[in-house]
N, CA, C and O atoms as a GROMACS GRO file, in nm:
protein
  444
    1UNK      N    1   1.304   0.779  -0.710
    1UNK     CA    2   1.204   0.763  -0.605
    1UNK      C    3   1.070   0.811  -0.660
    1UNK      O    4   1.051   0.903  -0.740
    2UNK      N    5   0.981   0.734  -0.601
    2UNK     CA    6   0.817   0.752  -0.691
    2UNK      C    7   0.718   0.809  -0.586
    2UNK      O    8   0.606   0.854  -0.609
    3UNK      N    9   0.782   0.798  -0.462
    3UNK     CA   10   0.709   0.844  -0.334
    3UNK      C   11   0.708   0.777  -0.198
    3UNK      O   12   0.736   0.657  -0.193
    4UNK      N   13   0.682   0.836  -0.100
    4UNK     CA   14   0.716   0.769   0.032
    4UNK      C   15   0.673   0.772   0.144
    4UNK      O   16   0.630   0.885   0.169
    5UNK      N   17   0.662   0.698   0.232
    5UNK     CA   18   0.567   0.759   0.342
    5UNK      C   19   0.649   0.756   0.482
    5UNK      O   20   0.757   0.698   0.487
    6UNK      N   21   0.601   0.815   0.586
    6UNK     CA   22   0.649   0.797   0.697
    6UNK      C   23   0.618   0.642   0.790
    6UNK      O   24   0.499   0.632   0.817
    7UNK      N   25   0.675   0.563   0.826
    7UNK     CA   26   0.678   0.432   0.921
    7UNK      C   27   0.766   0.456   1.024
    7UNK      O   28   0.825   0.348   1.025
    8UNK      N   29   0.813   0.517   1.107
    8UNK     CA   30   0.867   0.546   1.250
    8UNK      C   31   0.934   0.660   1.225
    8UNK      O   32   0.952   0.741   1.134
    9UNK      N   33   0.980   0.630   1.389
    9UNK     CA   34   1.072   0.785   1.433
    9UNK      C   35   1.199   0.869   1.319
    9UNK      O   36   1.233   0.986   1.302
   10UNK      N   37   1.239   0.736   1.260
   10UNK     CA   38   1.380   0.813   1.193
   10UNK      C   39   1.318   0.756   1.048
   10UNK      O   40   1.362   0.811   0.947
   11UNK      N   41   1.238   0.672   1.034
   11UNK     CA   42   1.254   0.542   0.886
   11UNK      C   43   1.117   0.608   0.831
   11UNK      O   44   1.017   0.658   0.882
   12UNK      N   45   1.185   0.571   0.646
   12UNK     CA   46   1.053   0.644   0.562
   12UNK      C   47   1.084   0.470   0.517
   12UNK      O   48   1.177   0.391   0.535
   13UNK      N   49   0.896   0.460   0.422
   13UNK     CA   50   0.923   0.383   0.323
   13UNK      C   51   0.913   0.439   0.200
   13UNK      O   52   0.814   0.503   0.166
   14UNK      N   53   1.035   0.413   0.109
   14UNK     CA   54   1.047   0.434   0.008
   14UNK      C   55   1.016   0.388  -0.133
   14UNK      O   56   1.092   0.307  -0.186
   15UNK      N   57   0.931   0.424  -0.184
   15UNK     CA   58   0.896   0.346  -0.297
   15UNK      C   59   0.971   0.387  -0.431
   15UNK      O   60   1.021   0.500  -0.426
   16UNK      N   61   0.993   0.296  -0.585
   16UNK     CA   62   1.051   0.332  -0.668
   16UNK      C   63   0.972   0.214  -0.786
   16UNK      O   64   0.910   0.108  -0.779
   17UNK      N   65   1.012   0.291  -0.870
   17UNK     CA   66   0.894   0.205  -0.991
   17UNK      C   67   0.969   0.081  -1.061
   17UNK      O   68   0.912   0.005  -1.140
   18UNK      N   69   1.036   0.075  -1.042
   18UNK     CA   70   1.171   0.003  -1.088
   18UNK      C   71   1.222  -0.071  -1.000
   18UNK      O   72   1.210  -0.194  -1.002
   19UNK      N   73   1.289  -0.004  -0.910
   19UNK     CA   74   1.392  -0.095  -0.809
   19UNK      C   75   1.338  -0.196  -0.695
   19UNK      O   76   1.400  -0.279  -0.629
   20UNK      N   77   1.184  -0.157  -0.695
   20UNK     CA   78   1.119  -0.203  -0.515
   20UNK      C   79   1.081  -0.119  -0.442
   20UNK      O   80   1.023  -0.016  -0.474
   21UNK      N   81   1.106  -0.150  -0.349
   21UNK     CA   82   1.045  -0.069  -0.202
   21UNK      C   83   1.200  -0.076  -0.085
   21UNK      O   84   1.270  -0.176  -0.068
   22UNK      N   85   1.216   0.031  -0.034
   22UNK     CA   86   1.324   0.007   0.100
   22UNK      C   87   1.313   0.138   0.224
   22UNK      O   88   1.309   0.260   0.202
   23UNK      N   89   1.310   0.092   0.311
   23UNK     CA   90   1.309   0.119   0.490
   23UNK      C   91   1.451   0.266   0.456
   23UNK      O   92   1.572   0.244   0.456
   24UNK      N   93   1.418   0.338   0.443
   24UNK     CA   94   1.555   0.425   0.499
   24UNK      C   95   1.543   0.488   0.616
   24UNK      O   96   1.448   0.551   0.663
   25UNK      N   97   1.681   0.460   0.670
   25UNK     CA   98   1.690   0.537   0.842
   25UNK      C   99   1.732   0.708   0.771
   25UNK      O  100   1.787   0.740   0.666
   26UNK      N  101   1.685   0.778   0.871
   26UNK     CA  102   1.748   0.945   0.855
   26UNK      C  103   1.896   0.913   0.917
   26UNK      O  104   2.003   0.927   0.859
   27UNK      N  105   1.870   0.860   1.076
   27UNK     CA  106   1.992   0.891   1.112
   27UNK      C  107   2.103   0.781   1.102
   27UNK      O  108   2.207   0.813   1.159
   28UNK      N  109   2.101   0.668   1.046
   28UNK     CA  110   2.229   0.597   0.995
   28UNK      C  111   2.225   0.656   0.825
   28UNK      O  112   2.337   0.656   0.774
   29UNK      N  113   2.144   0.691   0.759
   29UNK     CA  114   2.135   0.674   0.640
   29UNK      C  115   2.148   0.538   0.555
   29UNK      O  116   2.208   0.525   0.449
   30UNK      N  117   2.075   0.436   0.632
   30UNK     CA  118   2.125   0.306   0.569
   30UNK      C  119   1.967   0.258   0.529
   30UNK      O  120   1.871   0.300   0.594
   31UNK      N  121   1.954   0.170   0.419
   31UNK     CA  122   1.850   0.159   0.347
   31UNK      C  123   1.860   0.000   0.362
   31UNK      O  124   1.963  -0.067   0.358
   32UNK      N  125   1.690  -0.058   0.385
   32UNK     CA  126   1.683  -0.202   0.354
   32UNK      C  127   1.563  -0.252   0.283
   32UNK      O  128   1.445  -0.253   0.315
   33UNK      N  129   1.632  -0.298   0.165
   33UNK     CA  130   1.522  -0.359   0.059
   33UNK      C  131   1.384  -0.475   0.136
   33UNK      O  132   1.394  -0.578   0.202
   34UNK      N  133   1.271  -0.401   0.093
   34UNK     CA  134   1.154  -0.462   0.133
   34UNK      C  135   1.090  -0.514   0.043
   34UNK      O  136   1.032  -0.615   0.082
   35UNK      N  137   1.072  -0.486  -0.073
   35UNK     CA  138   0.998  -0.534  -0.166
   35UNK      C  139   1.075  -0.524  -0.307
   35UNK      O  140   1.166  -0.443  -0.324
   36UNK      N  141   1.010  -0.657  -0.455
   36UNK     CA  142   1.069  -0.614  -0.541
   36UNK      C  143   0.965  -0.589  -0.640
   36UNK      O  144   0.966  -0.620  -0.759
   37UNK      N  145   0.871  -0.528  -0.571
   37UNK     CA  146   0.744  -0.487  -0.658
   37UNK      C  147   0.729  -0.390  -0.717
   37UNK      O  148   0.744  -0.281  -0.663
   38UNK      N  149   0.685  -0.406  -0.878
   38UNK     CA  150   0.742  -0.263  -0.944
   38UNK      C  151   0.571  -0.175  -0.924
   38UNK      O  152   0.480  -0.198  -1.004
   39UNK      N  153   0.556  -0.096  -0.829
   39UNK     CA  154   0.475  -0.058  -0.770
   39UNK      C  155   0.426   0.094  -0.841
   39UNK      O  156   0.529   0.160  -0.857
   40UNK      N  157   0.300   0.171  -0.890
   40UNK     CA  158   0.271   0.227  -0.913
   40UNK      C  159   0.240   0.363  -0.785
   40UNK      O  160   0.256   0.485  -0.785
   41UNK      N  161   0.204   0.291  -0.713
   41UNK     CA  162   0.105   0.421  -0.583
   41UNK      C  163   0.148   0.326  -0.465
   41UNK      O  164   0.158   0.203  -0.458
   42UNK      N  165   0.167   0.409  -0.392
   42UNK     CA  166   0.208   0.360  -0.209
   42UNK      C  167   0.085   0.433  -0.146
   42UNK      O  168   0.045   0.544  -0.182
   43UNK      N  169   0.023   0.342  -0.033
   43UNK     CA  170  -0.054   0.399   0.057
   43UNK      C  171  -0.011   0.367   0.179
   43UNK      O  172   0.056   0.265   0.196
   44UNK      N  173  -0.045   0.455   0.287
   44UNK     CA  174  -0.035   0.384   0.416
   44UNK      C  175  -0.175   0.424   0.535
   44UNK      O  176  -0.239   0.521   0.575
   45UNK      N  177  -0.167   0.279   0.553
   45UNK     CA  178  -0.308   0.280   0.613
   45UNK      C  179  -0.335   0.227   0.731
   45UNK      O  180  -0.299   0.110   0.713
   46UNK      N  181  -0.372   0.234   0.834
   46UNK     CA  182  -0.352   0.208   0.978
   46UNK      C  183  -0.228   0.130   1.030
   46UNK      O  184  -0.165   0.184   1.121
   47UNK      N  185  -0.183   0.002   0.981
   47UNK     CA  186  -0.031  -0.027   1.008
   47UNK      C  187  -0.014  -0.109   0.888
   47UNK      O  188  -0.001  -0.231   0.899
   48UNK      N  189  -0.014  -0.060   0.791
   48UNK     CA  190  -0.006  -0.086   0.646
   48UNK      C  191   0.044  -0.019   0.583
   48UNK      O  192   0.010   0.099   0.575
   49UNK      N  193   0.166  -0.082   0.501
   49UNK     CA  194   0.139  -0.023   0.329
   49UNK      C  195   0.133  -0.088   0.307
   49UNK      O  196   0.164  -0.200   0.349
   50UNK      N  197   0.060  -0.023   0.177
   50UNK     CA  198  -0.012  -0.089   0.118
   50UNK      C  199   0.020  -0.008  -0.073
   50UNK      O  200  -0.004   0.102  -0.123
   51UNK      N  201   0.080  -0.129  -0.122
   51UNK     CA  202   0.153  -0.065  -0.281
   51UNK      C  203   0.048  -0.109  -0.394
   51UNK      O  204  -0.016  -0.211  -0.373
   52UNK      N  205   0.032  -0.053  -0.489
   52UNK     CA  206  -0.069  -0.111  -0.604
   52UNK      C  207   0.052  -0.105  -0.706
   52UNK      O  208   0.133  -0.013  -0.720
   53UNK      N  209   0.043  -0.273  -0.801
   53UNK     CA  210   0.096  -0.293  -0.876
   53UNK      C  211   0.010  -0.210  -1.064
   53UNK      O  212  -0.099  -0.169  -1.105
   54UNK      N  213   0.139  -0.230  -1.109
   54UNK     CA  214   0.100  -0.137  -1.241
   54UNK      C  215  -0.072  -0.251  -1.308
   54UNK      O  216  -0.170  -0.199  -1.362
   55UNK      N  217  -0.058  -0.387  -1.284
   55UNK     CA  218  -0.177  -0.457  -1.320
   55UNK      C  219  -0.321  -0.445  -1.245
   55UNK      O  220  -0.433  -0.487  -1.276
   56UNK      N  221  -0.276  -0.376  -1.140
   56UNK     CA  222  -0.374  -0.316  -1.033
   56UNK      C  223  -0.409  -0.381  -0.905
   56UNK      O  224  -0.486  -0.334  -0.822
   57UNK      N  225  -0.331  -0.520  -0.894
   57UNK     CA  226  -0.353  -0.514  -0.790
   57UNK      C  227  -0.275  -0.522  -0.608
   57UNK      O  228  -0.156  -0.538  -0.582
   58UNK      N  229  -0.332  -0.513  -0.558
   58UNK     CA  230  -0.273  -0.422  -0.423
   58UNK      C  231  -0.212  -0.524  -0.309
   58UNK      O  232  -0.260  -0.635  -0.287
   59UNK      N  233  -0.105  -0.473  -0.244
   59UNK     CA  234   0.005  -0.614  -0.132
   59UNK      C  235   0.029  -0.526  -0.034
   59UNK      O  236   0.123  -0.446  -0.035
   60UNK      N  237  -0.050  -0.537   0.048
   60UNK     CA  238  -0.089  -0.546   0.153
   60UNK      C  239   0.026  -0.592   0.269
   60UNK      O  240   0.017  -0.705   0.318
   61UNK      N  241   0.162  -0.474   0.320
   61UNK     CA  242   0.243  -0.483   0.410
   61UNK      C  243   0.258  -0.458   0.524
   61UNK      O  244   0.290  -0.343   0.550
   62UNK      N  245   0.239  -0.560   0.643
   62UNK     CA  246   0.229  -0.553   0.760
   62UNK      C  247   0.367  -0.471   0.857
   62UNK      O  248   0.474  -0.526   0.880
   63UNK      N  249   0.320  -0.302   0.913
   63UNK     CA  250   0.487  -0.286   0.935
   63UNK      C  251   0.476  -0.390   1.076
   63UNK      O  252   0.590  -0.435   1.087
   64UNK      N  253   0.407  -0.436   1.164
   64UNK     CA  254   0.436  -0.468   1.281
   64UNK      C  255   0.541  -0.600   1.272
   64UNK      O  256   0.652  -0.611   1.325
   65UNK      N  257   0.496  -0.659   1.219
   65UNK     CA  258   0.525  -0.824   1.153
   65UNK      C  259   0.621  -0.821   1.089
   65UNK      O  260   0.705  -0.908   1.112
   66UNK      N  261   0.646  -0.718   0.982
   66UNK     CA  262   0.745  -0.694   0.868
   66UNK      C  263   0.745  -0.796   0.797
   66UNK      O  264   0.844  -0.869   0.802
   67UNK      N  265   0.619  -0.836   0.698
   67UNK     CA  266   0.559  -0.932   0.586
   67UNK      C  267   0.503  -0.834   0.561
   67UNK      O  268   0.482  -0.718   0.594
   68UNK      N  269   0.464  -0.986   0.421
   68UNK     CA  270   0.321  -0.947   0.335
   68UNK      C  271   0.258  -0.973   0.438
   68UNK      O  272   0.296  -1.042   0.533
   69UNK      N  273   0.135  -0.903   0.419
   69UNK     CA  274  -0.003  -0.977   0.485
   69UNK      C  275  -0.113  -1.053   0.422
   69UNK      O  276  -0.182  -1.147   0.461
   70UNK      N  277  -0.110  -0.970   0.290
   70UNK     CA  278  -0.215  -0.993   0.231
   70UNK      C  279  -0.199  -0.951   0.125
   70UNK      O  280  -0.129  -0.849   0.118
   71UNK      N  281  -0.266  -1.021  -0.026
   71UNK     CA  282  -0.269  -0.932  -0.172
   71UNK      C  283  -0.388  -0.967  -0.237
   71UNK      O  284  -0.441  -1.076  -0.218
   72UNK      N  285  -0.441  -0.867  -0.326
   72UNK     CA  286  -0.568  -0.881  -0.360
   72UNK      C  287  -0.577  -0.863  -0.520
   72UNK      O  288  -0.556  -0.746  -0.553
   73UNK      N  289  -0.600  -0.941  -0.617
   73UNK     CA  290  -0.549  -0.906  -0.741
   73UNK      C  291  -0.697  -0.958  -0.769
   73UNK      O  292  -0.772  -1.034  -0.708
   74UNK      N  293  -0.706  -0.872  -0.906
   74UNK     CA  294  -0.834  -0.855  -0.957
   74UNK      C  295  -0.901  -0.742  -0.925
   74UNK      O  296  -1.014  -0.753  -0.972
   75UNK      N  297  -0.891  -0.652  -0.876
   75UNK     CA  298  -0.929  -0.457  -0.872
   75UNK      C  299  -0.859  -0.434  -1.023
   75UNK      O  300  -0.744  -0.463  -1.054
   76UNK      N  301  -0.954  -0.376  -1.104
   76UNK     CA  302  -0.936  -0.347  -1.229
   76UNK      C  303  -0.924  -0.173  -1.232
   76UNK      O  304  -0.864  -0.117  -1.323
   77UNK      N  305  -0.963  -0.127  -1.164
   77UNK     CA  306  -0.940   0.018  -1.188
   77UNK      C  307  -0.780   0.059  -1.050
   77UNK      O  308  -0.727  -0.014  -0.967
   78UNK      N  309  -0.757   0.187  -1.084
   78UNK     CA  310  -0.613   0.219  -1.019
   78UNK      C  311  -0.693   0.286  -0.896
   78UNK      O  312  -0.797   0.347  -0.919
   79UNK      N  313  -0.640   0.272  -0.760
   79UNK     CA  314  -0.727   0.296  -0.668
   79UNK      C  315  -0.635   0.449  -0.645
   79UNK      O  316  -0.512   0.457  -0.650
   80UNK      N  317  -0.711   0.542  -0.624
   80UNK     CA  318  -0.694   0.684  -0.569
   80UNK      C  319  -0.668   0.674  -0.396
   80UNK      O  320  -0.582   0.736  -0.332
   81UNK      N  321  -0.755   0.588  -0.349
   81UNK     CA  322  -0.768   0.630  -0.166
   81UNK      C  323  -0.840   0.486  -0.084
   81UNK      O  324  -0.952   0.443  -0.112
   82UNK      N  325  -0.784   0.448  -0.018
   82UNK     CA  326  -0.860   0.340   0.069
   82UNK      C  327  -0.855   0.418   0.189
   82UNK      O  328  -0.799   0.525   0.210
   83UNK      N  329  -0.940   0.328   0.283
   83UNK     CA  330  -0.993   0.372   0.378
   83UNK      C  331  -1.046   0.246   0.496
   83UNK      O  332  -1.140   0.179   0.453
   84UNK      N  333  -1.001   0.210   0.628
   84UNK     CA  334  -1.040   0.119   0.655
   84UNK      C  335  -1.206   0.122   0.732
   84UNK      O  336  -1.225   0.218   0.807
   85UNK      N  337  -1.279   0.060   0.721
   85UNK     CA  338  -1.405   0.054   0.828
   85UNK      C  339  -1.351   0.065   1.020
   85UNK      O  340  -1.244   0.027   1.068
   86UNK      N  341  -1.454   0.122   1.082
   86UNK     CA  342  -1.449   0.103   1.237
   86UNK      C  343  -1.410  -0.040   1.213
   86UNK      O  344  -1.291  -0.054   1.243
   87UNK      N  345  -1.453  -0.128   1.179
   87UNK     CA  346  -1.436  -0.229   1.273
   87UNK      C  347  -1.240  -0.311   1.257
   87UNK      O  348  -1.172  -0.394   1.318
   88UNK      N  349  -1.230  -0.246   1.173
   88UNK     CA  350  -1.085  -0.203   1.145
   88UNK      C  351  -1.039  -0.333   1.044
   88UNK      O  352  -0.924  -0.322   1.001
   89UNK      N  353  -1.116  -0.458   0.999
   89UNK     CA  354  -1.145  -0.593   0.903
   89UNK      C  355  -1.168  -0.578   0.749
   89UNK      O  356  -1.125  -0.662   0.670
   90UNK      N  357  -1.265  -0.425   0.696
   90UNK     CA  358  -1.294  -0.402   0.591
   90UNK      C  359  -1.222  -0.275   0.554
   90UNK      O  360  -1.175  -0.186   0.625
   91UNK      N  361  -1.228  -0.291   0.421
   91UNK     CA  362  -1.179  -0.166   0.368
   91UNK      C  363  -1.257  -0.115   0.251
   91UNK      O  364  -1.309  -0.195   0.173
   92UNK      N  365  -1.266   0.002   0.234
   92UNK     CA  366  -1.314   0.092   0.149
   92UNK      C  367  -1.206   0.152   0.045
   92UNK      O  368  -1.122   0.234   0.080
   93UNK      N  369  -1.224   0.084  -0.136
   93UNK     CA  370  -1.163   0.108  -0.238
   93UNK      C  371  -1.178   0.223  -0.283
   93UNK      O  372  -1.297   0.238  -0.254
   94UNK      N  373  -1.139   0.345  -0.346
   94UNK     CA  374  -1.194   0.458  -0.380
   94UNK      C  375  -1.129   0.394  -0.514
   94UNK      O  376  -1.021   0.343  -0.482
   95UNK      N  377  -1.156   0.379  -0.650
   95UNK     CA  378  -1.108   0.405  -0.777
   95UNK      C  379  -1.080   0.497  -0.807
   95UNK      O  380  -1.092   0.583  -0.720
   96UNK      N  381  -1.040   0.530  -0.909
   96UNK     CA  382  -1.019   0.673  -1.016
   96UNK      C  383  -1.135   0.689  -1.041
   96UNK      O  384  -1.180   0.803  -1.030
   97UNK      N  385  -1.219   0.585  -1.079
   97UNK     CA  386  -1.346   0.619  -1.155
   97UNK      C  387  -1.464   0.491  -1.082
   97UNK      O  388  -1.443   0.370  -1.084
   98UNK      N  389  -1.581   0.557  -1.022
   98UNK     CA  390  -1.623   0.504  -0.899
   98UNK      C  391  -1.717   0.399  -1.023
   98UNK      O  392  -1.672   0.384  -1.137
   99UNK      N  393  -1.812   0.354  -0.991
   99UNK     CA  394  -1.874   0.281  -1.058
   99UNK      C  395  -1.966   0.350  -1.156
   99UNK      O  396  -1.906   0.446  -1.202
  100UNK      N  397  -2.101   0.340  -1.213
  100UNK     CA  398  -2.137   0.419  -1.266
  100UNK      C  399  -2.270   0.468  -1.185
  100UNK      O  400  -2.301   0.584  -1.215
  101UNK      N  401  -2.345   0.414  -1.102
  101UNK     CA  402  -2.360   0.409  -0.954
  101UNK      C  403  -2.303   0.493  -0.831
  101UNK      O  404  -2.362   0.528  -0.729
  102UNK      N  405  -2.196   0.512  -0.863
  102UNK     CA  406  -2.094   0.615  -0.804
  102UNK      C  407  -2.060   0.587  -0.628
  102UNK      O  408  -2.039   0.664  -0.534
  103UNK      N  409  -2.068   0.442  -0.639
  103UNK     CA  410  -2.047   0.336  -0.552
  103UNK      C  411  -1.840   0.312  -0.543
  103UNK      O  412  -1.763   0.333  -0.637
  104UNK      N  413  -1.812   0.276  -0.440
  104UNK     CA  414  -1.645   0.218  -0.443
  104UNK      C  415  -1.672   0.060  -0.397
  104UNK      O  416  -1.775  -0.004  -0.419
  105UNK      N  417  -1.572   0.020  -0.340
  105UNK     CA  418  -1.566  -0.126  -0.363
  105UNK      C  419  -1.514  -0.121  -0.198
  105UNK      O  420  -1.428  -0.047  -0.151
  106UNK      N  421  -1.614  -0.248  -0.110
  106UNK     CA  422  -1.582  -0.282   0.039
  106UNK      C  423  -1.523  -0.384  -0.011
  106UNK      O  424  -1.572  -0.423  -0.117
  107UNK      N  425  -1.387  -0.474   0.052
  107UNK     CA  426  -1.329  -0.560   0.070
  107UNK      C  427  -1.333  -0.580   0.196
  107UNK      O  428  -1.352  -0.484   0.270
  108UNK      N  429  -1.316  -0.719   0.253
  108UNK     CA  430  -1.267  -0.791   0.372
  108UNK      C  431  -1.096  -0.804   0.365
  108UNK      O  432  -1.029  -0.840   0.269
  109UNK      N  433  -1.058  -0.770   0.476
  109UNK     CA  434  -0.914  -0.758   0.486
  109UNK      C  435  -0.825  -0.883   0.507
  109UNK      O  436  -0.708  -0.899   0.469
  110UNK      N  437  -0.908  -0.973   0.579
  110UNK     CA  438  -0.817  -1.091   0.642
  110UNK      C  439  -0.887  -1.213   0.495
  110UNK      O  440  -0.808  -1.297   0.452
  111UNK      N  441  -0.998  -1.208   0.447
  111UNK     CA  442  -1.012  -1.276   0.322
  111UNK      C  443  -0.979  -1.211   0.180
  111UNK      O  444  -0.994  -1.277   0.077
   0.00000   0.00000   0.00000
């Protein structure tokens, strides 16, 4: 296991660098494969995770829906922290290493 976050009352998501991504319940103890993305960093972000691949870029998982939503490839640096805007559409990239400007990167969420 590479790290994990909380998504409901009993269920973590579980991430692993190797195997994917999977839903475990606490109280059945039963696990269900979500992804087979060999994923570096898990975030979770208003009803998102959101995993960054080792090439850098980021897939975007809807828990309501239980899909993808969205993936964004071409972010060249490994992102440390996103962050969504009020208007809850954009998001804010934090890199490892901000620009030289010391600027991060706004994306649109639904493009």
């Amino acid at each position: 296991m590479e790290d994990f976050e909380v998504v409901g009352d009993n269920e973590l998501w579980i991430n692993t660098k190797h195997y994917g991504q999977y839903i475990y319940n606490i109280k059945t103890r039963l696990f269900e494969k979500k992804s087979d993305l060999s994923a570096i960093s898990l975030f979770r972000a208003n009803n998102f995770i959101v995993l960054q691949s080792f090439s850098g870029s980021l897939v975007f998982y809807d828990l309501d829906k239980k899909e993808v939503y969205n993936r964004f490839n071409g972010h060249k640096e490994f992102v440390t922290d996103l962050n969504f805007h009020p208007d809850g559409d954009k998001l804010f990239l934090k890199p490892i290493m901000l620009r030289t400007d010391g600027t991060g990167i706004f994306w649109t969420l639904v493009t």
